[in-house]
C-alpha positions in Angstrom: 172.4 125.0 -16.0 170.6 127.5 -18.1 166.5 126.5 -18.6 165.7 126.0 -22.5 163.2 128.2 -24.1 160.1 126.6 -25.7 161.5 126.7 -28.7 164.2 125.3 -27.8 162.3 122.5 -25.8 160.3 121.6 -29.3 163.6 121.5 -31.6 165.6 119.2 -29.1 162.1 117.0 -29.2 162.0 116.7 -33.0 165.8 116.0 -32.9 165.6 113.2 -30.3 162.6 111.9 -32.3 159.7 112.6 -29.7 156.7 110.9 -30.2 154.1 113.9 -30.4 156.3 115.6 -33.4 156.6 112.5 -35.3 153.1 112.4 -34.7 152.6 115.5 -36.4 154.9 115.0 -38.8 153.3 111.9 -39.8 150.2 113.6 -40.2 151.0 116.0 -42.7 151.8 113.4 -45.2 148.8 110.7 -44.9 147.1 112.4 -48.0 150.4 112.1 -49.9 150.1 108.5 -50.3 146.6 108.2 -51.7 147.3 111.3 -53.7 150.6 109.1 -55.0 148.8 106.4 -56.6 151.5 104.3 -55.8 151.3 100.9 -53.7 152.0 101.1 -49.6 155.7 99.6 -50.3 156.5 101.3 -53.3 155.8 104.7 -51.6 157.7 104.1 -48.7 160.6 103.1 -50.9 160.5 105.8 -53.0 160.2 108.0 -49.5 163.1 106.5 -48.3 165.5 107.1 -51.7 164.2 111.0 -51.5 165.8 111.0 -47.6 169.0 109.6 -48.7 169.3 112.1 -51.7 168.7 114.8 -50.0 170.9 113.4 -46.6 168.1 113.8 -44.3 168.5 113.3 -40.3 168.6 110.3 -38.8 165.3 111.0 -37.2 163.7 111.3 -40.6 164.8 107.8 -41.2 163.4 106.1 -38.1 159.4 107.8 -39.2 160.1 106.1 -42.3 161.9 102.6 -41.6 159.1 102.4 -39.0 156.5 102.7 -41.5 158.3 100.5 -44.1 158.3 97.5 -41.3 154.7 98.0 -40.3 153.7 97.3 -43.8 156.4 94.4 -44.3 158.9 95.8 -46.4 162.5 93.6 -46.0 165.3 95.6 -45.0 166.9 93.7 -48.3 164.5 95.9 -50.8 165.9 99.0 -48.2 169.0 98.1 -49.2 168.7 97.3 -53.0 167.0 101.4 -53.0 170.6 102.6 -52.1 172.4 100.4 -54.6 169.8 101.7 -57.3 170.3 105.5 -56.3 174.2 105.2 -55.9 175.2 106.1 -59.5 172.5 109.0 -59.5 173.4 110.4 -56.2 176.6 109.3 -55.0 178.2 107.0 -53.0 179.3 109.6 -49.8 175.6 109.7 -50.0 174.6 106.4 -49.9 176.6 105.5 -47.7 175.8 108.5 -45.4 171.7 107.6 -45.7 173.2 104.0 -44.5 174.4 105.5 -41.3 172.0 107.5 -40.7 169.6 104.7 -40.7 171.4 102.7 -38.3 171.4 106.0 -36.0 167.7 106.7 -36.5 167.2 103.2 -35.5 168.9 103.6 -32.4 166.5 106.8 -31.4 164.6 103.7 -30.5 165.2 103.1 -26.6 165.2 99.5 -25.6 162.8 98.6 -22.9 164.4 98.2 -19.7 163.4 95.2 -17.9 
């Protein structure tokens, strides 16, 4: 088996959802919010309905489904941002984001016991 590059090493870790790249990732947006002017849920929200339009990865959607249940968001107002953005950006669409949600979800290991 061949030995991946370092490059190759990082992209496989953002793709798999490593903690040090989310980390990062997460970093370069925590002046966003404040910037926003928008409440903690609304922001997420309104996150989330810019992933599905533009059909981000699944790992883009566990960063931000994370974030929307540390602050309390119900995964009924996630749901109601998909039936809102439907008509504007498609059902494939939707219905894709809805997937990959479930996916990004299960980046999330269980803990063995």
């Amino acid at each position: 088996m061949a030995t991946m590059s370092s490059a190759e090493q990082n992209i496989n870790a953002l793709a798999e959802g490593d903690a040090p790249v989310l980390e990062t990732l997460a970093q370069m947006t925590l002046d966003t919010f404040e910037r926003s002017g928008l409440d903690a849920q609304t922001y997420t929200l309104v996150r989330l309905a810019a992933l599905a339009s533009m059909d981000a990865a699944p790992v883009s959607y566990l960063l931000n489904l994370g974030a929307a249940e540390e602050i309390g968001v119900p995964l009924e107002m996630v749901q109601g941002v998909l039936v809102a953005i439907a008509p504007v950006v498609g059902i494939a669409r939707v219905v894709s984001a809805a997937g990959k949600m479930i996916r990004g979800i299960g980046l999330v290991a269980e803990p063995s016991e």
